[in-house]
Structure formats: structure tokens, C-alpha cells
C-alpha positions as CSV (number, residue, x, y, z in Angstrom):
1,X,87.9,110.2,76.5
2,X,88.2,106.6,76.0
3,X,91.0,104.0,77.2
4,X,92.6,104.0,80.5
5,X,92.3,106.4,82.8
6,X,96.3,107.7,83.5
7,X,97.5,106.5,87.3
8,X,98.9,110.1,87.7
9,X,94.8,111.3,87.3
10,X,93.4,108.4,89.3
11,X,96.7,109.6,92.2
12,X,95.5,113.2,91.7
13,X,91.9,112.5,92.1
14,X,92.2,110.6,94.8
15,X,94.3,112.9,96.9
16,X,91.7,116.3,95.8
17,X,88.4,113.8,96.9
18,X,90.7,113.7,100.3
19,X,91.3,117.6,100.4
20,X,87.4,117.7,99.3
21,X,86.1,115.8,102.6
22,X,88.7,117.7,105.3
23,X,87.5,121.0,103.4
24,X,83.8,119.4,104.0
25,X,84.9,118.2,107.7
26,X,85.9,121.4,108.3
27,X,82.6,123.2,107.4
28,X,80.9,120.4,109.6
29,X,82.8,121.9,112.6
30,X,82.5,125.1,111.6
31,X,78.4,125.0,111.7
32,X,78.9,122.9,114.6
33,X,80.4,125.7,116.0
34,X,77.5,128.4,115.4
35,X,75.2,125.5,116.8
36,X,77.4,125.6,120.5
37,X,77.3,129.3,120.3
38,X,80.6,130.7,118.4
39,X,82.4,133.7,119.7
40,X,82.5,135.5,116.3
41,X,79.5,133.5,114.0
42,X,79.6,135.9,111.3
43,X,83.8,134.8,110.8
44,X,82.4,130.7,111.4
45,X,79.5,130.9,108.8
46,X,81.2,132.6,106.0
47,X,84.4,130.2,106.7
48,X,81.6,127.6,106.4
49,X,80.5,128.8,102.6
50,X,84.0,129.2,101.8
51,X,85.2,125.4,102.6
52,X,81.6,124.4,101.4
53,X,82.6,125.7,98.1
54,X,85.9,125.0,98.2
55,X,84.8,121.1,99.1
56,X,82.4,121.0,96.1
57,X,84.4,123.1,93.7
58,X,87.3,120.2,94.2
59,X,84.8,117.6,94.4
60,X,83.3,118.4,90.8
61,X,86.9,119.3,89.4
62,X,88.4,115.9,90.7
63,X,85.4,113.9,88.6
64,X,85.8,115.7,85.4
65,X,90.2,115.0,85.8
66,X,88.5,111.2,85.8
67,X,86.5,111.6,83.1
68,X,89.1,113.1,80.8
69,X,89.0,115.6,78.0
70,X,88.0,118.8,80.1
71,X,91.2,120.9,80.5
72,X,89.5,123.5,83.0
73,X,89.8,120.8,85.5
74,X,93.0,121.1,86.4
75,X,92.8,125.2,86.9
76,X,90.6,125.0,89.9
77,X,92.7,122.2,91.3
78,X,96.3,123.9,90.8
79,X,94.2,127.1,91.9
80,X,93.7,125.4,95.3
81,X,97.2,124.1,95.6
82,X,98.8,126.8,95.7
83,X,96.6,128.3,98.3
84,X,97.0,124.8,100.0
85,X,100.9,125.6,100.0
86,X,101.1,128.9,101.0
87,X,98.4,128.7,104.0
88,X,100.8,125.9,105.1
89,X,104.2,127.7,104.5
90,X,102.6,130.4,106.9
91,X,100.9,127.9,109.6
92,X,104.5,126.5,109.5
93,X,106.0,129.8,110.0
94,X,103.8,130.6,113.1
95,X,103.5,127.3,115.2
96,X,105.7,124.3,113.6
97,X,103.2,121.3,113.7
98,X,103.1,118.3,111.7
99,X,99.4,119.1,109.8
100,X,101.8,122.0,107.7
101,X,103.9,119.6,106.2
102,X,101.3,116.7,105.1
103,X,99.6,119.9,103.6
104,X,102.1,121.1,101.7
105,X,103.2,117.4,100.9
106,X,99.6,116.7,99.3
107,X,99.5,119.9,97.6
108,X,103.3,119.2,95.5
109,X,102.1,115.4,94.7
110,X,98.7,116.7,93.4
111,X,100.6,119.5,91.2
112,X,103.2,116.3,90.1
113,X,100.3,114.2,89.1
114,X,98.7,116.6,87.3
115,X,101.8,117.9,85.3
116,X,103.2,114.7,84.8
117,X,102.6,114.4,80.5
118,X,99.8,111.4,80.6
119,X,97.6,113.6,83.1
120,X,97.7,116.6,80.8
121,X,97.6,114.1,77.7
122,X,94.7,112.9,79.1
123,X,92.7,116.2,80.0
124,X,93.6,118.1,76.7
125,X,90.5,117.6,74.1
126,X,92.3,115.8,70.9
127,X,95.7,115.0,72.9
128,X,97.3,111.5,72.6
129,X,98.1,110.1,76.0
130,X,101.5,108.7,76.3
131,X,101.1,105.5,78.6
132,X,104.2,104.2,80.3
């Protein structure tokens, strides 16, 4: 795509490269883990491949929203908002803490920015952008 990238897709990709590193944080601690001697490895390493994959799955995703013109982008990234949401509808359910809510807050501006009409202008092949 050529012209200016939308701010909604520079907001999104921003806040996915930000979900990427705590899902790749959290992988880190999770081999860490099986390292020190985990109670249940088995549960630690394939939680480790999961947010390994989630990490580069939203990684990949989050440079082709950038780079415009690839609608499968954003299926991947609403994919993991959902799951984002309801993980942190339940965590909320079970023990009130404050890491629920920012989850949940990250997840509905991602799905805003990409919804907003210049993101999906922009990552629909042949789609004129409409710029503010």
C-alpha cells in the first residue's frame, strides 16, 4: 500500500507488539520455571509453545497491519482479542485485580482501531483509505 499509514493501524500495532512481548515475557518465565524445577513441567512447557506462538503469531500479524493491503491480518489479531477479553472477564470474576481490567482495556482499543474505517480501508487490497 502506499501513502500514510492510518494512526488507528500505527495505535493497533503498537498496542499487539505490547501484547506480543508480555505473551513472550511470559514464556520466558514459563521456561524459567522448568529450569528451577516446576511442579507440573509438562502444563509449564506446553503453556510456553502456546504464548511462544501466540507472541510470534501477533508479532507477524501486527507488521503485515503496518504494511497494509493484507486483510488476514486483522483475523489473527481480533482472534486473540477476544480470547484476551474473555480470560480477563473470568480472572476478573475469580480474584478482582487490576491486570483484568488493563487486559480487557487493551483488547477493546485494539478491536476500535482496527474497526475504525481508515484501518480496514487500509488492510483491504484495492480499498481507498478515508483519512481524517
Amino acid at each position: 500500500m502506499t501513502g500514510r499509514v492510518p494512526v488507528a493501524v500505527l495505535v493497533a500495532c503498537a498496542l499487539v507488539w505490547l501484547q506480543a512481548a508480555v505473551a513472550l515475557a511470559a514464556a520466558t518465565a514459563l521456561v524459567a520455571d522448568l529450569f528451577r524445577g516446576a511442579q507440573m513441567p509438562g502444563a509449564s512447557a506446553a503453556l510456553a509453545v502456546i504464548a511462544l506462538g501466540v507472541a510470534g503469531a501477533l508479532a507477524g500479524a501486527g507488521f503485515a497491519l503496518l504494511r497494509g493491503g493484507r486483510r488476514w491480518a486483522r483475523s489473527p489479531v481480533l482472534t486473540v482479542q477476544l480470547l484476551v477479553a474473555a480470560l480477563a472477564v473470568a480472572a476478573w470474576t475469580t480474584a478482582p485485580a487490576p491486570w483484568p481490567a488493563v487486559a480487557l482495556a487493551l483488547a477493546v482499543a485494539v478491536v476500535v482501531a482496527l474497526l475504525v474505517p481508515s484501518a480496514v480501508g487500509w488492510t483491504v487490497p484495492g480499498r481507498a483509505t478515508k483519512q481524517p
